[in-house]
VOPAGU-2260 file (C-alpha; in pm, 1 decimal, decimal comma):
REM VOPAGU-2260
SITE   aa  ch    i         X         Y         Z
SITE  UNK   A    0       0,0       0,0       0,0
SITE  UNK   A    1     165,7     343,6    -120,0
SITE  UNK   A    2     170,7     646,0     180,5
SITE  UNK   A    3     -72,8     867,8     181,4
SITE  UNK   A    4      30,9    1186,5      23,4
SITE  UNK   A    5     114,1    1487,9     241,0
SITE  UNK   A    6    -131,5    1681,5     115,2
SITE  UNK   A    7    -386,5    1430,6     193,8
SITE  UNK   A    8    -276,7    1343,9     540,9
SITE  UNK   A    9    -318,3    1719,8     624,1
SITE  UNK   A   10    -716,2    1682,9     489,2
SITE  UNK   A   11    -781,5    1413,1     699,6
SITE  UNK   A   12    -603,1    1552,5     986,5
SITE  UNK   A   13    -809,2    1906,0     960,1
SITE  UNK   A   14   -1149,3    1703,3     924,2
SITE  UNK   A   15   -1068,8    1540,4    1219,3
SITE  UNK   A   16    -976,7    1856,8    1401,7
SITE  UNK   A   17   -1297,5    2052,5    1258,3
SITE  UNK   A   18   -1482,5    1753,8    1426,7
SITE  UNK   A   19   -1356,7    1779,4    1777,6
SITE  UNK   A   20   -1405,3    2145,9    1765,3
SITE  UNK   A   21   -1715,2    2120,4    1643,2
SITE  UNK   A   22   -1807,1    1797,6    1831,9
SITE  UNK   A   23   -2173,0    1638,3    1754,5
SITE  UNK   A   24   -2374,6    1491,3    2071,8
SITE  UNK   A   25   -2402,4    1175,4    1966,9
SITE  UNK   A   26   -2163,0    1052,4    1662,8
SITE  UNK   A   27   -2111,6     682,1    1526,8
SITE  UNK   A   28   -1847,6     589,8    1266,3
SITE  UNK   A   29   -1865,9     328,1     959,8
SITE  UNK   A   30   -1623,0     268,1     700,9
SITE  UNK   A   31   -1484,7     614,4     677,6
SITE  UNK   A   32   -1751,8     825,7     728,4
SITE  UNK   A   33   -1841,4     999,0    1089,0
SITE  UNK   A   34   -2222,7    1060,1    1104,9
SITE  UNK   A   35   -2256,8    1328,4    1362,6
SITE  UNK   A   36   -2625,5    1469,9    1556,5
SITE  UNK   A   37   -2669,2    1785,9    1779,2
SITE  UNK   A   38   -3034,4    1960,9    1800,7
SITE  UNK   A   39   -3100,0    1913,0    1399,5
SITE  UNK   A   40   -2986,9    2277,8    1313,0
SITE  UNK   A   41   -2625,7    2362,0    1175,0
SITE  UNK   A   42   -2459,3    2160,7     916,1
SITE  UNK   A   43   -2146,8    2064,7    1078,2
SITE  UNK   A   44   -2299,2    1884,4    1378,5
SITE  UNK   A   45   -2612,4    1700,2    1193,7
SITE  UNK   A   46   -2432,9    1559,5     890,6
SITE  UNK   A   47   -2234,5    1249,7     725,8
SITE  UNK   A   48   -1846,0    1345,6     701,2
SITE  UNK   A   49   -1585,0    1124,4     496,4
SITE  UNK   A   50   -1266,2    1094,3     665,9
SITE  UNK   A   51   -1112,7     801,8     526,8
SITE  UNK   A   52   -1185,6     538,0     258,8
SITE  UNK   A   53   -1502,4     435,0     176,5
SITE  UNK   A   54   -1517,7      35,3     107,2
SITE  UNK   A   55   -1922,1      -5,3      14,8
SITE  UNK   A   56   -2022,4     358,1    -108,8
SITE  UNK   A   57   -2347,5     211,5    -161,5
SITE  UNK   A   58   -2381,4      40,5     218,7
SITE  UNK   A   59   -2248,5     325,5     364,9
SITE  UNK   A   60   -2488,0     541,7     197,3
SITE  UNK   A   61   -2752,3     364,7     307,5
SITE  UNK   A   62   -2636,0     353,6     667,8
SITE  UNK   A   63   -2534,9     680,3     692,9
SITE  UNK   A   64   -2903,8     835,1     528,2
SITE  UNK   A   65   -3076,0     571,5     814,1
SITE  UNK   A   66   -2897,4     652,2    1077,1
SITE  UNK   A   67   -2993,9    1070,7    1036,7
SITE  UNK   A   68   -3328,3    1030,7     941,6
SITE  UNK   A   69   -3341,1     830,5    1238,4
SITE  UNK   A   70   -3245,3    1102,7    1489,2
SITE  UNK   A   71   -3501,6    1326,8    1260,8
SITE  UNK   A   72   -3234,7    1503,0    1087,5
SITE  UNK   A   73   -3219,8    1554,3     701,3
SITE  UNK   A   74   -2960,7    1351,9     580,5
SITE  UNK   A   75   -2675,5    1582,1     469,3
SITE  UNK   A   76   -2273,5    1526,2     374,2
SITE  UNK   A   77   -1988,0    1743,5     396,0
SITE  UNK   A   78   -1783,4    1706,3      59,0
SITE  UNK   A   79   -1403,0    1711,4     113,3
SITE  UNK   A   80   -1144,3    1578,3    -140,0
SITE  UNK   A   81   -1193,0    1269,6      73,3
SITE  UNK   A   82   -1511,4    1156,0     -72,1
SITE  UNK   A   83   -1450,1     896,7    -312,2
SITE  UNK   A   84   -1541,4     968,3    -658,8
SITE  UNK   A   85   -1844,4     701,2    -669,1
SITE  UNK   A   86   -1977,0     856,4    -340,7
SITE  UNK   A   87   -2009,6    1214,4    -492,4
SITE  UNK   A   88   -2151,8    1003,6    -838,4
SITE  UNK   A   89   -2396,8     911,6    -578,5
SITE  UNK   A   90   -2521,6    1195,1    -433,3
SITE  UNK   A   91   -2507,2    1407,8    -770,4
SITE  UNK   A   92   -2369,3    1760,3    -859,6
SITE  UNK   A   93   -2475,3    2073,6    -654,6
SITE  UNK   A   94   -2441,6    2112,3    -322,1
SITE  UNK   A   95   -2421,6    2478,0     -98,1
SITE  UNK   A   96   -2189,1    2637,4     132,9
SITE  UNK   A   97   -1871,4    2619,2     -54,6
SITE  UNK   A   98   -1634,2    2657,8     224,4
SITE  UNK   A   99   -1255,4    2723,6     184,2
SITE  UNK   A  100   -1073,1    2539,8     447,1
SITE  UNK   A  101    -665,7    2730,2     594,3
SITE  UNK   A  102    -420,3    2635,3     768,9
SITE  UNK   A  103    -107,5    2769,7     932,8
SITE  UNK   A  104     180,4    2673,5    1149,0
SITE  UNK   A  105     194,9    2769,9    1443,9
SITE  UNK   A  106     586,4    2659,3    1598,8
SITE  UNK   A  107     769,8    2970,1    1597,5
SITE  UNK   A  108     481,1    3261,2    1610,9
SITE  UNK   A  109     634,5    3556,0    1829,8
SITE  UNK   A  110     373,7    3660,3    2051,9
SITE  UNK   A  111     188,5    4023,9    1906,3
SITE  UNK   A  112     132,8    4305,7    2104,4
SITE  UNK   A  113    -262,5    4356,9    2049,1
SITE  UNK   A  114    -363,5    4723,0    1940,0
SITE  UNK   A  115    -678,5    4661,0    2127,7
SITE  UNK   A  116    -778,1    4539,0    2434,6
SITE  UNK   A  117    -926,7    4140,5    2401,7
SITE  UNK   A  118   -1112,9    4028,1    2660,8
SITE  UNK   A  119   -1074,9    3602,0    2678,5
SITE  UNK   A  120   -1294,3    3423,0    2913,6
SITE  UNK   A  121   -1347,4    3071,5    2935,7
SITE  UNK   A  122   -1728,7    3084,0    2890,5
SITE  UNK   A  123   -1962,5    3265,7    2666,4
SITE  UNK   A  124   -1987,0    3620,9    2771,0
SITE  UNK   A  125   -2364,8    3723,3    2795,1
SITE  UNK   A  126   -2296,5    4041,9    2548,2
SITE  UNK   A  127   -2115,0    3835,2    2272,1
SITE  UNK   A  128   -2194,8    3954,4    1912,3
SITE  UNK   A  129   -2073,2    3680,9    1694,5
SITE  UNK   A  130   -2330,3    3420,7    1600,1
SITE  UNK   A  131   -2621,3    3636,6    1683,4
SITE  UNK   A  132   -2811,0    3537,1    1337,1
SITE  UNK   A  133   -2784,8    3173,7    1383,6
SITE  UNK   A  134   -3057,6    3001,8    1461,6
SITE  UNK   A  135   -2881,2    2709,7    1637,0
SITE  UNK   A  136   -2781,5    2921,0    1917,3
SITE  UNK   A  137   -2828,9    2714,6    2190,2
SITE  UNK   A  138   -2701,7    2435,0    2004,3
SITE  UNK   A  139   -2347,2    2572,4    1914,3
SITE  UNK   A  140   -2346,0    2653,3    2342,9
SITE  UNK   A  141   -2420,9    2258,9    2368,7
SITE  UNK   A  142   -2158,7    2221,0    2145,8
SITE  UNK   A  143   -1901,3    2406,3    2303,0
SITE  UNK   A  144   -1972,0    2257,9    2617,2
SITE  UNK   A  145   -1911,0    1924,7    2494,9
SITE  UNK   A  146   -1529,4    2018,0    2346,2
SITE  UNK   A  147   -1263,6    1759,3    2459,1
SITE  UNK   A  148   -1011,9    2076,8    2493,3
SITE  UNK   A  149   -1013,8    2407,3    2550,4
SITE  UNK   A  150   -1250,2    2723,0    2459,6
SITE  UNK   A  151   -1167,6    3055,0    2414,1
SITE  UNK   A  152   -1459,3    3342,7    2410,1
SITE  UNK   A  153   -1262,2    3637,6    2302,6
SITE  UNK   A  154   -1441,2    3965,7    2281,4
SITE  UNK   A  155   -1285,5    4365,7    2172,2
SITE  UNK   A  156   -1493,3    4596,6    2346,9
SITE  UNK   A  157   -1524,2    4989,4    2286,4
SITE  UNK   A  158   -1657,9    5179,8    2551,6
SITE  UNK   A  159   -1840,5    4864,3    2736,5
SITE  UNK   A  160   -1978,9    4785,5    2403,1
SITE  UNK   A  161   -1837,9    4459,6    2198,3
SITE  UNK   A  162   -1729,3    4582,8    1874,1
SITE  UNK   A  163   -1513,6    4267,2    1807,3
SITE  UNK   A  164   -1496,8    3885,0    1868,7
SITE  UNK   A  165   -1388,9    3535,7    1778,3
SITE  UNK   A  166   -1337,5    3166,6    1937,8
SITE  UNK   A  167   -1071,2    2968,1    1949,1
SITE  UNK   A  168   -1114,9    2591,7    1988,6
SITE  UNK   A  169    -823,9    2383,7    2097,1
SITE  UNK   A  170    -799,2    2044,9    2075,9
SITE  UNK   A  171    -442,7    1808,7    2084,7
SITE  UNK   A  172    -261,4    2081,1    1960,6
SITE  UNK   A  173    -466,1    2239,2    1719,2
SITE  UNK   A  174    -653,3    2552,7    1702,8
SITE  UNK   A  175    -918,9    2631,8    1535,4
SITE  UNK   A  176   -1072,1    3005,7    1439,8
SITE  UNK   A  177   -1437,6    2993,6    1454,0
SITE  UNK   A  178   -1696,6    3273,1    1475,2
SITE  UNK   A  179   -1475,4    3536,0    1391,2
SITE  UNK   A  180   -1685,1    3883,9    1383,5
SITE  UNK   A  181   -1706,9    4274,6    1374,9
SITE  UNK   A  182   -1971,5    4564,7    1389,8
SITE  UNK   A  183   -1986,7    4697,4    1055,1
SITE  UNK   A  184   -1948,2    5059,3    1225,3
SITE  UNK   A  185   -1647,1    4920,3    1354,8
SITE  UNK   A  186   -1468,9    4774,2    1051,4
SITE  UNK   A  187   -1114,0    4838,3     914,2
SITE  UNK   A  188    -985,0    4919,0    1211,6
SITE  UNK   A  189    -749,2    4626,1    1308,6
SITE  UNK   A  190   -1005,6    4448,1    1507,7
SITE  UNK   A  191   -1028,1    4091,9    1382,9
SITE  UNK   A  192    -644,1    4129,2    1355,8
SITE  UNK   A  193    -650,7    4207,0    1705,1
SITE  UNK   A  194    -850,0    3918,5    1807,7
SITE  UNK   A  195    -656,4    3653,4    1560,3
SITE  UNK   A  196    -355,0    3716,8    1735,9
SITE  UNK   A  197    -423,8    3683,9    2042,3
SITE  UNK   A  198    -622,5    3378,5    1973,8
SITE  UNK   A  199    -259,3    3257,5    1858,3
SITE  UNK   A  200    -118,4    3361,9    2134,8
SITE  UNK   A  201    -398,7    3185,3    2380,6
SITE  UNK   A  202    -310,2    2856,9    2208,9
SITE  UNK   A  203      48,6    2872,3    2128,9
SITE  UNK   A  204      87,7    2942,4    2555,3
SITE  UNK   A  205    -126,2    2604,0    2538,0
SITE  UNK   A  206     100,1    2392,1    2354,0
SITE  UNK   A  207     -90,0    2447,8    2020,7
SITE  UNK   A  208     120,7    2374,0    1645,9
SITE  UNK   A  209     -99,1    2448,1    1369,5
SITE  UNK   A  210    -415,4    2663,3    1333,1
SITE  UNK   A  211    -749,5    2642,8    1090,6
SITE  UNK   A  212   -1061,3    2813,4    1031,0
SITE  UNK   A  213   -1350,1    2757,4     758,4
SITE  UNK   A  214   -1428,5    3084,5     550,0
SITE  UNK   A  215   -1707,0    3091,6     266,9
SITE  UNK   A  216   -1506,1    3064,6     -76,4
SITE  UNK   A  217   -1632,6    3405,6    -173,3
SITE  UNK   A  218   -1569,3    3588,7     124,7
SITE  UNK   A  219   -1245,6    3706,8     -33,4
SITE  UNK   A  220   -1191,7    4051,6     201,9
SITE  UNK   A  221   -1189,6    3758,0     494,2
SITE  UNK   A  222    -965,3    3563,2     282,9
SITE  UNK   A  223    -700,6    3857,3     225,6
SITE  UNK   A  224    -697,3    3919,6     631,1
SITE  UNK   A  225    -610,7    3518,9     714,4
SITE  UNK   A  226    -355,1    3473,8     404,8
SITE  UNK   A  227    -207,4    3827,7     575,4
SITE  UNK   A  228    -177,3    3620,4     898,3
SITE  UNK   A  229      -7,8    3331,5     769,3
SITE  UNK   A  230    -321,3    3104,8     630,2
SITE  UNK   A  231    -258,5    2899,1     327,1
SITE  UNK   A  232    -572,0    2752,9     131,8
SITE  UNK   A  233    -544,6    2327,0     189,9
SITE  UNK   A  234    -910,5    2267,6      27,3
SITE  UNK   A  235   -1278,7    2368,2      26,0
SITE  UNK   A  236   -1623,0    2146,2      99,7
SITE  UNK   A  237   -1959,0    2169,9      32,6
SITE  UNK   A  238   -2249,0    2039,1     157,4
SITE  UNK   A  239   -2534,5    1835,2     -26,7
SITE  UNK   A  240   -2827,5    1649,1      38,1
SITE  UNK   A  241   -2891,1    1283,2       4,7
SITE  UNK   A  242   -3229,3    1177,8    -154,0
C-alpha cells in the first residue's frame, strides 16, 4: 500500500480537528464516514463526514441516510477531497456552502502586542456579538460545552460595548478560528487582527502547532486578512443532500 500523500494526510487531519471542535452529541463511525447529531440545526454537527476510505459507497450510503433520518435530521454530507469519486456520483452535482478550508503553522509565532484590548474568558460572555443570526444558538453553546479541549470566548470591546470577537477551539494541539466577527461601524480598524492574534497567542501558551478556520469561498476581504496572517488555502467542501 503506497503512503498517503502529504497533502492528503493534512485533509484528513483538519477534518478530524474541525470535528472535535465542532463535536456532535451523539456521533457513530462506519467505514470512513463519521455521522454526527446535535439539536437538527447547523450543518457541521447534523451531517455524514468522509474521513477516510469508503469500502461499500453504496452500504455506507444507506447507513449513513438511516442513521440521520433516524435522529429526525435531514440527511446531509460534507464534501471534502476525501469523498470517493463514486460517493459524490452518488449523491449528484450541486451542493451549498462552498467553504474554503486554511491552515497555518503555528511553531515559531512571536507573541503580538494587540492594538486593542481582548477580553478572553473561558465561557460565553452574555454580550457576545458573533453568532447572533444563527438560529442554532443554543445548540453551538451545547456544542461548546461538549469540546474535549479548551474554549476561548474572546471579545474587543469599545466603551463597554463589543465591537469585536472570535473563538478559538483547541484540541491536541490544534486551534481552530471559529466565529470570527465585527460591527460593521467598527470595521477596518485592526479588530479581527486584534482578536486573531491573540487567539494565537492563547493557544500557542497552550502547547498548540498548527491553526485552521472555515471561510465561505467568496468571502475574499476575509480571505485577504487570514492569508495576511499566515493562512494557506489546503481545500474547500460543500455540503449536499442525500435523496
Amino acid at each position: 500500500m503506497s503512503a498517503v500523500p502529504e497533502s492528503e494526510t493534512l485533509v484528513v487531519d483538519m477534518e478530524r480537528m474541525l470535528l472535535a471542535s465542532f463535536p456532535a452529541l451523539e456521533a457513530d463511525e462506519r467505514d470512513g464516514v463519521v455521522v454526527g447529531r446535535a439539536h437538527g440545526v447547523t450543518g457541521r454537527a447534523n451531517s455524514a463526514v468522509v474521513v477516510g476510505p469508503v469500502a461499500d459507497v453504496t452500504g455506507t450510503l444507506a447507513w449513513a441516510n438511516e442513521w440521520l433520518l433516524s435522529r429526525s435530521c435531514r440527511p446531509l454530507f460534507r464534501l471534502s477531497p476525501l469523498a470517493p469519486d463514486p460517493l459524490v456520483e452518488a449523491l449528484g452535482d450541486g451542493g451549498y456552502n462552498v467553504t474554503s478550508c486554511l491552515h497555518r503553522d503555528l511553531r515559531g509565532l512571536a507573541s503580538l502586542r494587540a492594538d486593542h484590548e481582548i477580553h478572553i474568558t473561558a465561557t460565553r460572555p452574555d454580550d457576545w456579538i458573533s453568532e447572533r443570526a444563527v438560529e442554532g444558538q443554543s445548540e453551538v453553546a451545547a456544542l461548546m460545552e461538549n469540546v474535549a479541549g479548551d474554549v476561548a470566548w474572546a471579545l474587543v470591546r469599545v466603551d463597554g460595548t463589543p465591537v469585536g470577537a472570535g473563538r478559538g477551539v483547541l484540541v491536541d494541539g490544534w486551534l481552530c478560528v471559529q466565529a470570527m466577527f465585527t460591527e460593521p461601524n467598527a470595521r477596518g480598524r485592526g479588530l479581527a487582527t486584534a482578536v486573531l492574534n491573540e487567539l494565537h497567542a492563547w493557544a500557542v501558551a497552550r502547547g498548540a502547532t498548527d491553526a485552521f478556520l472555515n471561510v465561505l469561498a467568496t468571502n475574499d476581504a476575509a480571505k485577504s486578512i487570514y492569508h495576511a496572517h499566515g493562512y494557506e488555502h489546503v481545500y474547500d467542501y460543500r455540503y449536499i443532500a442525500s435523496t
